[in-house]
C-alpha positions in Angstrom: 30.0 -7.8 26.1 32.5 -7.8 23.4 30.3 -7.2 20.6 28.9 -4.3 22.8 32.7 -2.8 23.0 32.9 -3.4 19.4 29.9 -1.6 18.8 30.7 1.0 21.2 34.6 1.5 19.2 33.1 1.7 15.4 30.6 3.8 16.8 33.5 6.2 17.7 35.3 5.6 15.1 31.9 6.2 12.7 32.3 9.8 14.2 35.9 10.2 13.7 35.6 9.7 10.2 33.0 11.9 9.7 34.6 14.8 11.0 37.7 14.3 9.3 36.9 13.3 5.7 34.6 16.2 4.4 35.3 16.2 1.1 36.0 13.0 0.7 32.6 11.6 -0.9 32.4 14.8 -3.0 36.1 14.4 -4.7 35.0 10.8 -5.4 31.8 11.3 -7.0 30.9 7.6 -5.6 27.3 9.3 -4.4 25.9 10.6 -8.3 27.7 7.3 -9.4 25.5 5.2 -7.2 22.5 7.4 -7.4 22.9 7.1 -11.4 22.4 3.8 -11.5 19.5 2.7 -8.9 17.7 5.5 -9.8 16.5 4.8 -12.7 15.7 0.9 -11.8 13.6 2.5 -9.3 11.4 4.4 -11.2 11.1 1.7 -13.6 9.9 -1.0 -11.4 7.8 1.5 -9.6 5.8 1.9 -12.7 5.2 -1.9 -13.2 4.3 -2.7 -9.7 2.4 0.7 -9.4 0.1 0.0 -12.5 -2.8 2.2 -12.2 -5.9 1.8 -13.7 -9.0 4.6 -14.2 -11.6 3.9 -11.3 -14.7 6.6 -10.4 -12.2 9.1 -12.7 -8.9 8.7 -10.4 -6.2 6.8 -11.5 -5.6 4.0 -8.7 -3.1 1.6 -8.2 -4.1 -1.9 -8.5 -1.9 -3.2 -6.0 -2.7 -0.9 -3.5 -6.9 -2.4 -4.1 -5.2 -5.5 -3.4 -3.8 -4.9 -0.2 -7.0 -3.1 1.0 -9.6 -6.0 0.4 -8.5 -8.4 2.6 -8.1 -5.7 5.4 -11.9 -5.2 5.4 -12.8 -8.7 4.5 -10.8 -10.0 7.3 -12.1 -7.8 9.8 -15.2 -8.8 8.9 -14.7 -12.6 9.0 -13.1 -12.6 12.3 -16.1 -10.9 13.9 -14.0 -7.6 14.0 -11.6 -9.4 16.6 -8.8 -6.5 15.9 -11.7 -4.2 19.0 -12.7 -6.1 21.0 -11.7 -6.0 24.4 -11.0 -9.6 25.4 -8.1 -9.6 22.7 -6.6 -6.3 24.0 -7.0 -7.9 27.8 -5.1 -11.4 26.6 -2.6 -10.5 23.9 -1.8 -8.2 27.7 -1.5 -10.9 29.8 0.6 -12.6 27.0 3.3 -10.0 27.1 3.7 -9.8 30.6 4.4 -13.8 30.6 0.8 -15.1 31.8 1.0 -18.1 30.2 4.9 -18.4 29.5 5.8 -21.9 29.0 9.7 -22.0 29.4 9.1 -26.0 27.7 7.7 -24.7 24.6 8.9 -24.8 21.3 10.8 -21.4 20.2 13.9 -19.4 20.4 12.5 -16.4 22.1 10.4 -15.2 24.9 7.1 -13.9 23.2 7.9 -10.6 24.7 11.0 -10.6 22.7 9.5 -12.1 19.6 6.7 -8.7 20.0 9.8 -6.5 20.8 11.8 -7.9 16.7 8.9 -7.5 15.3 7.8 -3.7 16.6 11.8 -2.9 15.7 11.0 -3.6 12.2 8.0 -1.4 11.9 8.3 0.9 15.1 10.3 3.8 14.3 11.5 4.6 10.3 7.7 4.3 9.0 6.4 5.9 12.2 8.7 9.5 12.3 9.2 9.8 8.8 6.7 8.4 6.8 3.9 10.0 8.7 6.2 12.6 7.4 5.7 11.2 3.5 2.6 10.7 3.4 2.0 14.3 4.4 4.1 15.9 2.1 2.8 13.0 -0.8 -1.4 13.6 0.1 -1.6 16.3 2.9 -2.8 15.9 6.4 -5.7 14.0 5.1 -3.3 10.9 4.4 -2.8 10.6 8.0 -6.9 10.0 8.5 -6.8 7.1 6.0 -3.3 5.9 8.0 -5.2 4.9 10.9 -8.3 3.6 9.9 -6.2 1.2 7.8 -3.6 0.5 11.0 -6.9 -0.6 13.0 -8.1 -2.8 9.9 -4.3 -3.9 9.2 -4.5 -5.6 13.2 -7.0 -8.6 12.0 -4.2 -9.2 8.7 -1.5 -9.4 11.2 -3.4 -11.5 13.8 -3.5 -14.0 10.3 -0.1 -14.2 9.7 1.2 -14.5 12.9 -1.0 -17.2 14.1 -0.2 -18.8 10.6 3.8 -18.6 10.9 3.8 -20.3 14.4 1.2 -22.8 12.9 2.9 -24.1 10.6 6.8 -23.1 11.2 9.2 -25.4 10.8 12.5 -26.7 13.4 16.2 -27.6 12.1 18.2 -29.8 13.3 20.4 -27.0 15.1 17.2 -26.5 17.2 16.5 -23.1 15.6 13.3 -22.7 14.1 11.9 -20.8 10.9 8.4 -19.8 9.9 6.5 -17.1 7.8 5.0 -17.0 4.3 7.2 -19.7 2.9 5.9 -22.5 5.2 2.6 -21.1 5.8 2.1 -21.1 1.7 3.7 -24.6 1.4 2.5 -26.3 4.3 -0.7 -24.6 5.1 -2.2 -24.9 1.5 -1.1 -28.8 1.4 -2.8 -29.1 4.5 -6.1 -27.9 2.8 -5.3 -30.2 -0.1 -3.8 -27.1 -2.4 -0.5 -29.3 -2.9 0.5 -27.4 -6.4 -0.5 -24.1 -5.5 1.3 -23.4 -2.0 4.6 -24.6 -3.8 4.1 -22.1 -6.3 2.4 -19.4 -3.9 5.8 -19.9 -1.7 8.5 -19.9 -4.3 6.7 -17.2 -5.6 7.0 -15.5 -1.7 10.9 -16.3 -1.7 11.8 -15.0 -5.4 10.1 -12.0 -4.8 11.0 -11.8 -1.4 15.2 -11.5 -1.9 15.3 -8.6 -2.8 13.7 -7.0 0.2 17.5 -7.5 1.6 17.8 -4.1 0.2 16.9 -1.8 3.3 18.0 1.4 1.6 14.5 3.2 2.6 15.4 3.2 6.0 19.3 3.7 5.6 18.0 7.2 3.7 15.6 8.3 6.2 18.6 7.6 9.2 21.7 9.5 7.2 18.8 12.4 6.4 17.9 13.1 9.8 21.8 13.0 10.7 22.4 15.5 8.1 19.5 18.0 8.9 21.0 17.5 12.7 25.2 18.2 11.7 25.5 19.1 8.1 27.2 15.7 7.3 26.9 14.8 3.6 28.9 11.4 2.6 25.7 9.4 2.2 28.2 6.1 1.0 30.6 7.0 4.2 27.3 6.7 6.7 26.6 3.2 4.8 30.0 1.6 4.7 30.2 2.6 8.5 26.0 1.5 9.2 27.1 -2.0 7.0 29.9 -2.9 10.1 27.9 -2.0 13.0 25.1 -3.9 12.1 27.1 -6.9 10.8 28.5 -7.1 14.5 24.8 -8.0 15.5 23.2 -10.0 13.0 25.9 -12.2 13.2 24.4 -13.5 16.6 21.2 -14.5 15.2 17.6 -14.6 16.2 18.8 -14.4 20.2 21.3 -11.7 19.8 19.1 -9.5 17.8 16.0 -10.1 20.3 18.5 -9.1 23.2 19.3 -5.8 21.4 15.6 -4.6 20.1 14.2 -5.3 23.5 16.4 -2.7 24.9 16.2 -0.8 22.2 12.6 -0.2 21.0 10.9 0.7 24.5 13.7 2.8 25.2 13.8 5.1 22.4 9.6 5.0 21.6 9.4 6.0 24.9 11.3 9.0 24.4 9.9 9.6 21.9 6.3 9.1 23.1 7.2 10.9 25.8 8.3 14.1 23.7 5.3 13.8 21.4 3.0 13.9 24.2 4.6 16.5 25.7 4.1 19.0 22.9 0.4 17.8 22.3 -0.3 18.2 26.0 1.4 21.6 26.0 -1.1 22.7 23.0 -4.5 20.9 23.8 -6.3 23.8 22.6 -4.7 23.4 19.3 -5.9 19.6 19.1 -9.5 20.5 17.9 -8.3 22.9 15.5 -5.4 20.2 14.3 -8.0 17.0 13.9 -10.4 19.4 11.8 -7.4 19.9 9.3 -6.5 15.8 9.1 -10.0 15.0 8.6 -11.5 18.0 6.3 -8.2 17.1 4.0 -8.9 13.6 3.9 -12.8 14.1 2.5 -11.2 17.2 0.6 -11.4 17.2 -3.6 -8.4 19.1 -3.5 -6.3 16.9 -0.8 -4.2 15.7 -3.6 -4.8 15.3 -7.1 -7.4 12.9 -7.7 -9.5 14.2 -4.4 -10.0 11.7 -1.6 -9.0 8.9 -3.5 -5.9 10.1 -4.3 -5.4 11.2 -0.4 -6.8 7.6 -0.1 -4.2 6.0 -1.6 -1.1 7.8 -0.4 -2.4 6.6 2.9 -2.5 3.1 2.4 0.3 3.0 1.1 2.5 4.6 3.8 0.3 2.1 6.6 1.0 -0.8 4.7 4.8 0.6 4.8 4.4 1.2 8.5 2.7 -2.1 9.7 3.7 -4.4 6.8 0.5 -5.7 7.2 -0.5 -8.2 4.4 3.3 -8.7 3.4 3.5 -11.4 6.3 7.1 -10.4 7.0 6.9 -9.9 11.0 5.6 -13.4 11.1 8.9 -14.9 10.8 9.9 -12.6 14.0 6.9 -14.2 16.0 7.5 -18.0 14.3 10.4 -17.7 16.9 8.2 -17.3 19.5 8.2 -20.1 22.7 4.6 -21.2 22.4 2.5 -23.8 21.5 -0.8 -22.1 21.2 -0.2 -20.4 17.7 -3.4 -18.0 18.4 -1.9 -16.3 21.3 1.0 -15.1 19.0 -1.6 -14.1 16.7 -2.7 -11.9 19.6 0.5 -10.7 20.1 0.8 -9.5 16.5 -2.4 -8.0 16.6 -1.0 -5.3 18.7 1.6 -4.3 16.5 -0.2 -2.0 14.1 -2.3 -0.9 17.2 1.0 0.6 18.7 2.6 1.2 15.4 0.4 3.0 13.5 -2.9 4.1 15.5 -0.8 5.8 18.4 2.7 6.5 17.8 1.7 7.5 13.8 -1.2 9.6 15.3 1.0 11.5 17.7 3.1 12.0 14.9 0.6 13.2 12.5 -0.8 15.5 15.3 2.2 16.9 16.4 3.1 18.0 13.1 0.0 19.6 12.2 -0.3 21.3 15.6 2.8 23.0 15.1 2.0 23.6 11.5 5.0 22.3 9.9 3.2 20.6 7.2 3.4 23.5 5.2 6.7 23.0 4.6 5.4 20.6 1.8 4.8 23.1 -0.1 8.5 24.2 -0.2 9.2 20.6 -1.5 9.9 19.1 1.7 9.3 15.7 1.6 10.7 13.6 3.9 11.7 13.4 7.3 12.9 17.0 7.9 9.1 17.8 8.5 9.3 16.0 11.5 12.3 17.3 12.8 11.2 20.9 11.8 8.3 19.7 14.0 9.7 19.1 17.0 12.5 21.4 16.5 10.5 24.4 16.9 9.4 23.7 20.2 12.1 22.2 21.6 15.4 23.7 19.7 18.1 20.8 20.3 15.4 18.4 19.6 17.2 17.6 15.7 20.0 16.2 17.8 17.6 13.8 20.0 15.7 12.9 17.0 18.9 12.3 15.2 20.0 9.9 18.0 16.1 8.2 18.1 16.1 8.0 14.3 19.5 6.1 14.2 18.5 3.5 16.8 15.3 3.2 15.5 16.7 2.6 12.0 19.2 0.6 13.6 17.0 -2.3 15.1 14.3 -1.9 12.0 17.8 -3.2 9.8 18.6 -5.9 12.1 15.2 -7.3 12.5 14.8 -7.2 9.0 18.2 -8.9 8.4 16.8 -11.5 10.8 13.7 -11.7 7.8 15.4 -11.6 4.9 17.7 -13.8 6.2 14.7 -16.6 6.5 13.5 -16.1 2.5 17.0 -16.9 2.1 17.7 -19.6 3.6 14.2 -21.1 2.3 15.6 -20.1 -1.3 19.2 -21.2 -0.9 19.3 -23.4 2.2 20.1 -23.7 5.6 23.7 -24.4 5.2 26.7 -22.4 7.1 28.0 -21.2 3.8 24.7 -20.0 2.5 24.0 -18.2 5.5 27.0 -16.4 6.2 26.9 -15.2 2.2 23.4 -13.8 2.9 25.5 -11.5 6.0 27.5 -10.3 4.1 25.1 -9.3 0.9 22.8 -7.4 3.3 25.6 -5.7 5.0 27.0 -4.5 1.9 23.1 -3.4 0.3 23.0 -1.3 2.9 25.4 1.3 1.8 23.7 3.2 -1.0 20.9 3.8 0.9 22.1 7.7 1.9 23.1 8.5 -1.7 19.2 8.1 -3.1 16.6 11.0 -3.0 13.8 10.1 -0.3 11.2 9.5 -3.5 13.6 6.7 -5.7 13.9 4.8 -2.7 10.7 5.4 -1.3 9.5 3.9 -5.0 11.9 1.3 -4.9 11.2 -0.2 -1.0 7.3 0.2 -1.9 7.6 -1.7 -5.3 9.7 -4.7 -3.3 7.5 -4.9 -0.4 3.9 -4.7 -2.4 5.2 -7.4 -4.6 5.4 -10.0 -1.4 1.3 -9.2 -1.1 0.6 -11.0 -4.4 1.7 -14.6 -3.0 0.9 -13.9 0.5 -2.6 -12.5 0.1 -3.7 -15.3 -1.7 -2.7 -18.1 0.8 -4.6 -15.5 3.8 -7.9 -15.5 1.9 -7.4 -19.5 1.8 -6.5 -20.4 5.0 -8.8 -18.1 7.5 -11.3 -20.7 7.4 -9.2 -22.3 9.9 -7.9 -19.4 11.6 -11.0 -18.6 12.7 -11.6 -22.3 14.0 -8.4 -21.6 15.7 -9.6 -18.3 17.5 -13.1 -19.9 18.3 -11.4 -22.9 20.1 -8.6 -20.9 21.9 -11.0 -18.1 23.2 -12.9 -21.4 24.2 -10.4 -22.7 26.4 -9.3 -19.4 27.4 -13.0 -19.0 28.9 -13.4 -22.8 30.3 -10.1 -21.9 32.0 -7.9 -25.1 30.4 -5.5 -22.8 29.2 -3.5 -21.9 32.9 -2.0 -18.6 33.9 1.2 -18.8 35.9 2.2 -16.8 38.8 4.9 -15.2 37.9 4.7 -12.8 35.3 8.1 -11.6 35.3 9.7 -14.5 34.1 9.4 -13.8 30.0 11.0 -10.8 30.7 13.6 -12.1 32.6 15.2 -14.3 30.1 
């Protein structure tokens, strides 16, 4: 209660300030004087970790082949377990607490474990980089978005099933997973001693960095200045730095208790809005779907034809479902279970939701009303969203503003919640160590408004795609025994030794 009159007081205060202080940002210069300086690193390591190499006559990025293989391999392997129905019917029966064991290892409820993870890809990547890769590749890019979301589903099934696997408890009672064990522990357990030390300190070096959430900080203070005119892009940080300190400093439980609030109400108002304008043009839809898929087989989608459009998509559903990066699986590591597959299930869903419905509605919604043209005035960000929804429902910027800041809001928490894991892995588990981490990512948050939407769009990408490398490599290892995993769970799932409870309220409830 008092953190939520804390929150509720800097919140007012956030939008005292802003009306008061206009000028202030622009007499200081602090915004070009923090622009000048992370501007250029982003280009620069964009250009290493982009490295592009002639294939078919296109210049493609190497990375982004990376990240693509193991999406169709995996799908593959696992007997395309990402469709089929049974996973869809259990991973439901999960959620609504089927098989809840209150005695289980864990911090959270697997609801709530599903509900941090969703916050950290639910919302930012869904409204405005639908929005990116639009402006980047055309409509086209959203065709290539969700046929990589529905391959992305049997990555995420991996990792998650991997970070409950073989996560780790402290003495405290707390528990951490993700990459970092899963690379150490997992490869010693198939006698790769050497290589998942390296594979994980690898993970962790590259993985610090990530504490810089200035992608999403940009896209929150752009939609709040399309929506009022504000323009202090340090101002919105410092005051976004305090609001989210208030939360993190609670931990796994506090940030669970605010994103599962927070995420179904705001994606269903905004699901609900999306639909609304689709409904309310279904003779458009036809018309709309023929654009997104004619530009994604077009030669002149982007430049270097479809796989050029190809490319900008994977890259903004990789961004989206963080699929092959294996950072949500330190959300569900939390999770209160003991059968690591079923949060495997769980995670399965995530890209399902993230990026094959709510990034589809998107997509469609901004086609339909045919705001995608503004790419052509050099709109690239999340302004084609808002102009969007704005020009069928006029105070909609405000809304979106308001959906857009609560969105970003529980993406930064879960992913303080994530970084906060590498950390700890790199630096330990001590008091000291962990409060220093708070107050570095509440402070990296502030030059997030002050960047244009492509340096840190280039920046965020370059960090994130670097965490593949590692992590990629330990997958392709270890889903020999995932799938031994899957085989014996469905097994018991069918021979009926795995019990459902009665009571399918109680996850919620706690």
């Amino acid at each position: 209660m008092h953190k939520l009159r804390a929150a509720g007081g800097l919140a007012a205060f956030f939008a005292a300030v802003m009306a008061t202080s206009p000028a202030l940002a622009q007499e200081s210069g602090i915004d070009e004087a923090i622009a000048s300086v992370l501007g250029p690193i982003a280009s620069a390591l964009s250009t290493v970790v982009f490295y592009q190499v002639e294939l078919f006559g296109t210049q493609v990025e190497l990375i982004v082949i990376w990240m693509l293989f193991p999406l169709l391999i995996l799908t593959a392997y696992y007997g395309f377990v990402n469709l089929r129905p049974a996973s869809f019917r259990s991973a439901w029966h999960i959620v609504r607490g089927r098989y809840h064991d209150p005695n289980a290892p864990g911090e959270v409820s697997q609801f709530q474990a599903l509900s941090t993870a969703l916050s950290g890809t639910v919302g930012i990547g869904n409204i405005a980089g639908v929005a990116v890769a639009i402006a980047w590749g055309g409509p086209g890019a959203t065709f290539w978005m969700i046929l990589i979301g529905l391959c992305a589903m049997s990555v995420k099934f991996t990792e998650c099933t991997l970070g409950v696997k073989y996560r780790v408890r402290h003495a405290d009672g707390s528990v951490s997973g993700g990459p970092m064990y899963y690379l150490r522990y997992g490869l010693a357990n198939r006698g790769y001693v050497k290589l998942g030390l390296a594979l994980s300190a690898m993970y962790a070096v590259f993985g610090v960095p990530t504490l810089l959430q200035l992608a999403t900080v940009n896209q929150m203070y752009s939609q709040m200045e399309v929506a009022t005119g504000f323009d202090q892009g340090w101002l919105f940080g410092v005051v976004l730095a305090v609001l989210v300190a208030i939360v993190i400093i609670g931990g796994i439980r506090s940030i669970a208790r605010v994103t599962v609030v927070l995420v179904p109400l705001m994606a269903g108002v905004y699901i609900l809005t999306a639909l609304s304008i689709i409904l309310g043009n279904l003779g458009a839809i036809p018309a709309a779907v023929g654009v997104i898929v004619t530009a994604a087989f077009s030669p002149e989608a982007v430049e270097g034809g479809i796989i050029g459009v190809t490319i900008v998509g994977m890259r903004r559903a990789i961004y989206s479902t963080e699929a092959g990066l294996g950072t949500s699986s330190m959300a569900h590591s939390a999770a209160k279970t003991s059968e690591p597959v079923s949060e495997g299930l769980i995670g399965l869903m995530e890209p399902f939701i993230d990026t094959v419905i709510i990034c589809t509605m998107t997509a469609l919604v901004i086609v339909i009303t045919g705001a995608y043209e503004l790419r052509l005035q050099g709109v690239d960000d999340i302004a084609i969203t808002s102009a969007a929804f704005t020009s069928i429902y006029p105070f909609f910027d405000k809304v979106l503003m308001v959906a857009v800041l609560l969105f970003g809001f529980s993406t930064i928490i879960s992913w303080g919640y994530y970084t906060e894991k590498i950390w700890t892995y790199v630096f330990g588990h001590s008091r000291p160590s962990v409060g220093t981490f708070k107050a570095v990512f509440c402070v990296c948050l502030i030059p997030g408004g002050v960047l244009t939407a492509t340096q840190v769009f280039d920046l965020i990408d370059s960090l994130f795609f670097l965490l593949a490398i590692p992590n990629i490599v330990g997958l392709y290892i270890m889903a020999p025994e995932v799938k031994r995993d899957m085989q014996s769970y469905f097994a018991r799932l069918k021979a009926g030794e795995i019990k459902m409870n009665a009571r399918p309220e109680v996850q919620a409830a706690e």
